[in-house]
N, C-alpha and C positions, 0 to 999 in steps of 0.2 A: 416088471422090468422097465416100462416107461416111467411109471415113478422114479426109479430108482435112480434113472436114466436123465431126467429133467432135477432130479434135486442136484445131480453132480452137474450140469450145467450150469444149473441157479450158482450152486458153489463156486465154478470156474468166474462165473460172471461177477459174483459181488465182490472174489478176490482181485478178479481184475480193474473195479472204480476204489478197492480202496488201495490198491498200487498209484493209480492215478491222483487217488485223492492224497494220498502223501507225499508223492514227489513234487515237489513244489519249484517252482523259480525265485532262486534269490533275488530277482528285481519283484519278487512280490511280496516281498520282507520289509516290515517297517522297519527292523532294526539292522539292516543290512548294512554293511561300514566295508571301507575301503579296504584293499587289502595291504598289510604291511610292506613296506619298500617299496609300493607303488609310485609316490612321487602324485598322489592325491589326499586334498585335504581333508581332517578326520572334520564330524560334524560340526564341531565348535568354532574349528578355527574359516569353517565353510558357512556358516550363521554368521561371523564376524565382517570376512570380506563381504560377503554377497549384502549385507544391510547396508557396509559402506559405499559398493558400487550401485545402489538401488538409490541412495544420499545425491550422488554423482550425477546418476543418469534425472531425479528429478528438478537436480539445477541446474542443468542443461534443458529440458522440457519448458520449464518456467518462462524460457527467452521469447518473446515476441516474434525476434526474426531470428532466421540462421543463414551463416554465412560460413562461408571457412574458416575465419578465424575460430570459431566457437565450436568448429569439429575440432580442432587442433587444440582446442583448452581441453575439450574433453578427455581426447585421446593423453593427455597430460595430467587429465586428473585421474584417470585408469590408472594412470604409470603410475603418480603418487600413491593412489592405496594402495594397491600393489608391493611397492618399497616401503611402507609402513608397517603392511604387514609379512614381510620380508620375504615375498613372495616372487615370481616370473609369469607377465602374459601366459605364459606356456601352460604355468600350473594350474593358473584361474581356470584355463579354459580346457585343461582334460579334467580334472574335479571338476566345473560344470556340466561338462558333457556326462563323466561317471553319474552324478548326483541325478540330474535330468534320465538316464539310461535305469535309474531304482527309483519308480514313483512313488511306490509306496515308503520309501524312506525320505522322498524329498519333500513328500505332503507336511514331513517332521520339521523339515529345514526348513519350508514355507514358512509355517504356522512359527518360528522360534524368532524367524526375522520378522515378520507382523509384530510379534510382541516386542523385540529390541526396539523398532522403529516407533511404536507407539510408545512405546515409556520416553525415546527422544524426545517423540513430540509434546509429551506433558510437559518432562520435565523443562522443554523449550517455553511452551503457554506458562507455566510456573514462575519464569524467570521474569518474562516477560511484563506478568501482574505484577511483579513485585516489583518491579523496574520504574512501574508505574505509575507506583504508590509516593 
């Protein structure tokens, strides 16, 4: 009887970690995507701005000194990508919050803008040599 009695608990038990082990949280999903009609950007076009306001934010960084003026250019240079990429503050910044809120999918987003930024910056150094010559 206690055999009998502890196999049926072992059983309750391992059913019970692997309900656990299968229910999973979507922010723990690398491939986890926005949901439709949200009014959040899908990965691509969220890889595109965020390289360009990462562009922004490091030519504002570069400045020796800050002043007001140069919050004010930034704040305008926000705007500009933004209307480039025919977007709203509004939108940047609930996709960033969504993207930021699924890490395991924004580890993607990270890792896709490193590479866009570095192929800029070759192909910047590229121009540059040849410019050179």
């Amino acid at each position: 009887m206690l055999a009998r009695g502890l196999s049926l608990t072992v059983k309750i038990l391992l059913a019970g970690i692997l309900l656990v082990g299968c229910s999973s949280d979507e922010k723990d999903d690398p491939g986890a995507t926005p949901p439709e009609g949200s009014g959040i950007m899908g990965k691509e076009k969220f890889v595109e701005v965020l390289a360009d306001v990462y562009l922004v934010e490091a030519a504002y960084k570069t400045h020796a000194f800050e002043n007001d003026d140069e919050k004010a250019i930034l704040l305008e240079n926000y705007s500009d990508v933004f209307s480039s990429h025919g977007i709203t503050t509004e939108e940047f910044e609930r996709s960033h919050a969504w993207w930021w809120q699924h890490p395991a999918a924004m580890k993607g987003v990270v890792t896709e803008v490193t590479e866009r930024l570095n192929s800029i910056e070759k192909t910047t150094h590229e121009e540059a040599a040849k410019d050179a010559k």
